[in-house]
Backbone as a ProteinNet text record, in pm:
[ID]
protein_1_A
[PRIMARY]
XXXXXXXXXXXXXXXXXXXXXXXXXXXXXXXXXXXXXXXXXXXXXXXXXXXXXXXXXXXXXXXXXXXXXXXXXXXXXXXXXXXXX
[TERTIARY]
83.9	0	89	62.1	98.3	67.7	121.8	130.7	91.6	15	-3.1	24.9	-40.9	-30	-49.7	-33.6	-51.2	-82.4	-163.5	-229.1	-266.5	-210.5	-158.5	-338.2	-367	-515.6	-518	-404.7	-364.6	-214.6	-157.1	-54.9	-18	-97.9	-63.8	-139.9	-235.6	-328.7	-303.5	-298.4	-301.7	-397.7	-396	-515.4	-383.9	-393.1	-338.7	-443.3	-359.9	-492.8	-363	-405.2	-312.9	-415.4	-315.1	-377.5	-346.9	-458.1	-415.1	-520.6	-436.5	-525.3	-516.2	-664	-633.1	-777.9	-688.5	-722.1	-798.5	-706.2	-724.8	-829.5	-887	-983.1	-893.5	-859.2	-791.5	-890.2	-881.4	-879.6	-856.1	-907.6	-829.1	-880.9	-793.9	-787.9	-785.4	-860	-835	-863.6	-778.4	-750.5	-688.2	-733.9	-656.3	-573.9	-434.1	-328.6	-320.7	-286.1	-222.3	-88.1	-13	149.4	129.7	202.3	207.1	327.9	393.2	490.4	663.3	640.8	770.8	779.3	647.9	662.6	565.6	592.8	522.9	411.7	318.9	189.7	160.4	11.4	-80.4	-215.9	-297.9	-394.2	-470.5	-589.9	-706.6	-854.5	-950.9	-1079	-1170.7	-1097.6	-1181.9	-1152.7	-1184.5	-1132.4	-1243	-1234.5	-1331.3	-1209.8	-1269.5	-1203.1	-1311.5	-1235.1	-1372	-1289	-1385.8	-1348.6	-1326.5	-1205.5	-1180.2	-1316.9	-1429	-1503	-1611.4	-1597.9	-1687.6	-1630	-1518.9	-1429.2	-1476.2	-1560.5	-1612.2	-1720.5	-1772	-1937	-1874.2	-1785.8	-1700.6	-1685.1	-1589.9	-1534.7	-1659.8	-1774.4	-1919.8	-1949.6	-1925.1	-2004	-1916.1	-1783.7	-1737.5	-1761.6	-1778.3	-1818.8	-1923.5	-1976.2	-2146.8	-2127.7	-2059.6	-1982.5	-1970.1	-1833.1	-1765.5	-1858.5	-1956.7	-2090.8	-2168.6	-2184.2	-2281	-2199.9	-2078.6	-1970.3	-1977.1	-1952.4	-1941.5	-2074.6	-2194.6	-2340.2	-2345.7	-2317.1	-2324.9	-2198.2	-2140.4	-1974.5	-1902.2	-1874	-1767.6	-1637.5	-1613.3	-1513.8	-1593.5	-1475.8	-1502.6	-1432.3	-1505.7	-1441	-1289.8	-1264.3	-1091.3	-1039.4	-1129	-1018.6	-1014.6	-1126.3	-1100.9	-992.7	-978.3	-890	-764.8	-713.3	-573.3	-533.6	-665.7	-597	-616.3	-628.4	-634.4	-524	-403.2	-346.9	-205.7
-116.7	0	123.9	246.3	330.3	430.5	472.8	596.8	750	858.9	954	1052.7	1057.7	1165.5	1069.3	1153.9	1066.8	1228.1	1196.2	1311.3	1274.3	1338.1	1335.1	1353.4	1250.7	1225.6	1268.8	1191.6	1237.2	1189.6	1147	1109.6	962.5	874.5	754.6	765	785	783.2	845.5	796.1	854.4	821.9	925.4	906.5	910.6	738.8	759	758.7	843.8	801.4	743.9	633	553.1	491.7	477.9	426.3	257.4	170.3	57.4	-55.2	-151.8	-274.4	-417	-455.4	-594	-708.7	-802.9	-902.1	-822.3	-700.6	-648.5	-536.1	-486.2	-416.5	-270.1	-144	-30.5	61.9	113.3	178.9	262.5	400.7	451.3	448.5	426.8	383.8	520.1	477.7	621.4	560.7	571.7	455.4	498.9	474.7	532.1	368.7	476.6	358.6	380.5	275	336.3	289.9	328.6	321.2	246.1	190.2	114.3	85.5	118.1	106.2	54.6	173.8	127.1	76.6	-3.2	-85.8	16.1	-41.1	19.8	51.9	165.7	179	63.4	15.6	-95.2	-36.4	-63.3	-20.7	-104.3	22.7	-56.1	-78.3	-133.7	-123.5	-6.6	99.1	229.3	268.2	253.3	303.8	335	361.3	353.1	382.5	262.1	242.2	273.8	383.1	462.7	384	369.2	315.3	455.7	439.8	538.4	569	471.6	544.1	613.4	606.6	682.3	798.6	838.8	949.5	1100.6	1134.9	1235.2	1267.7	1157.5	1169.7	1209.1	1149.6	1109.1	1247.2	1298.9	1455.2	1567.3	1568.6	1634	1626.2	1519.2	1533.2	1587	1588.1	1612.5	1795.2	1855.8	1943	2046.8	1945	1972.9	1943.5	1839.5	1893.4	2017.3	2027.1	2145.7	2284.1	2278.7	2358.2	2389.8	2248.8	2244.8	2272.1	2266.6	2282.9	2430.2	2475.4	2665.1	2683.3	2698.1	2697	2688.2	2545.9	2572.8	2602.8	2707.2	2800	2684.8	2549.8	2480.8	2484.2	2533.6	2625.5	2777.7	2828.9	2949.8	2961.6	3039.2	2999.4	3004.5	3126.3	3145.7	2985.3	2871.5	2766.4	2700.7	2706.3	2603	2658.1	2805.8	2870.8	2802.6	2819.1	2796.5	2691.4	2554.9	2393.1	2412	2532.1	2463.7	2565.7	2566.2	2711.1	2524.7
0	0	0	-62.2	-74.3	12.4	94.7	212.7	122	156.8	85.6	172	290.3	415.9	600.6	670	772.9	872.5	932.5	1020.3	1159.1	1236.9	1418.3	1439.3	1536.5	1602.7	1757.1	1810.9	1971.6	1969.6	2083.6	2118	2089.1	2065.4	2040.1	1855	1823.1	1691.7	1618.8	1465.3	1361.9	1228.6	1161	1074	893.8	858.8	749.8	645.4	513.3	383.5	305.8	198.5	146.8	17.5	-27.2	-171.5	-162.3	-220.1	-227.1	-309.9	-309.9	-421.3	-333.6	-374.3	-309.1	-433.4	-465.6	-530.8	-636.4	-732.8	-842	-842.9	-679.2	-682	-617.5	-702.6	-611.1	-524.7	-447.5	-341.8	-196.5	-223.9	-136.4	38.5	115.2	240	352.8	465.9	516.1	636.9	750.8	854.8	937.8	1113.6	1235.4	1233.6	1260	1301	1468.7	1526.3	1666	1704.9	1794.8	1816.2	1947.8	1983.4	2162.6	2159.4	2282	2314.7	2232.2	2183.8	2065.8	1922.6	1891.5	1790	1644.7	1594.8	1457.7	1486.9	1383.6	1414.3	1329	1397.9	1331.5	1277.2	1169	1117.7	1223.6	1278.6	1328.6	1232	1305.2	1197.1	1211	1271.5	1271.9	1155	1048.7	899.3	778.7	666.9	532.9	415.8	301.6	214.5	85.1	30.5	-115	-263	-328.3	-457.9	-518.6	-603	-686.2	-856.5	-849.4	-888.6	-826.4	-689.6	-584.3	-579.8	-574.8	-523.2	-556.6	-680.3	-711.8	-644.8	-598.1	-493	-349.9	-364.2	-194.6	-137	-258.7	-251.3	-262.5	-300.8	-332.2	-188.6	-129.4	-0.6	118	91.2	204	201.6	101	29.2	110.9	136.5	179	318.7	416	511.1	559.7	509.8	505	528.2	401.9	453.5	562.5	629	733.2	872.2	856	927	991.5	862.9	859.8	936.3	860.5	881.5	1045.6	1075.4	1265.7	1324.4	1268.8	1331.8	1392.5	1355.4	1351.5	1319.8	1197.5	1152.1	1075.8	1040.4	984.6	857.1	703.4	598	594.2	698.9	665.4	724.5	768.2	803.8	656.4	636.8	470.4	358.9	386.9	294.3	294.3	459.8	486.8	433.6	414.4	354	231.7	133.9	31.2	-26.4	29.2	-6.9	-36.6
[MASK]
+++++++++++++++++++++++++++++++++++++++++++++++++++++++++++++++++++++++++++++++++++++

């Protein structure tokens, strides 16, 4: 699997997104790893895996999110600015 980003959750958790294929089917992965005591992080099953022909719906909705986000002052537009800079 292919690593793309990896994003700090807390002190032990992380949230990777990764690209990957299994028995000829690709898809992208988006998955809390966690760390324990020294050893590698391990993927847990807190995760969702989108087919890359979902990905345009996927991205529409997070979209609309993002919206409802603003809408109940969750964030504010200047946060969406800053990630897409």
């Amino acid at each position: 699997m292919s690593e793309i980003i990896e994003l700090p959750k807390n002190s032990r958790e992380t949230y990777q997104f990764r690209l990957g294929e299994f028995k000829g089917h690709k898809f992208i992965d988006m998955r809390i790893f966690v760390k324990e005591d020294g050893k590698n992080p391990c993927p847990t099953k807190k995760g969702l895996t989108v087919s890359p022909t979902l990905w345009v719906q996927f991205r529409a909705a997070l979209v609309q999110v993002e919206a409802a986000m603003v809408a109940a002052k969750w964030l504010d537009e200047e946060d969406l600015s800053e990630t897409q800079r």
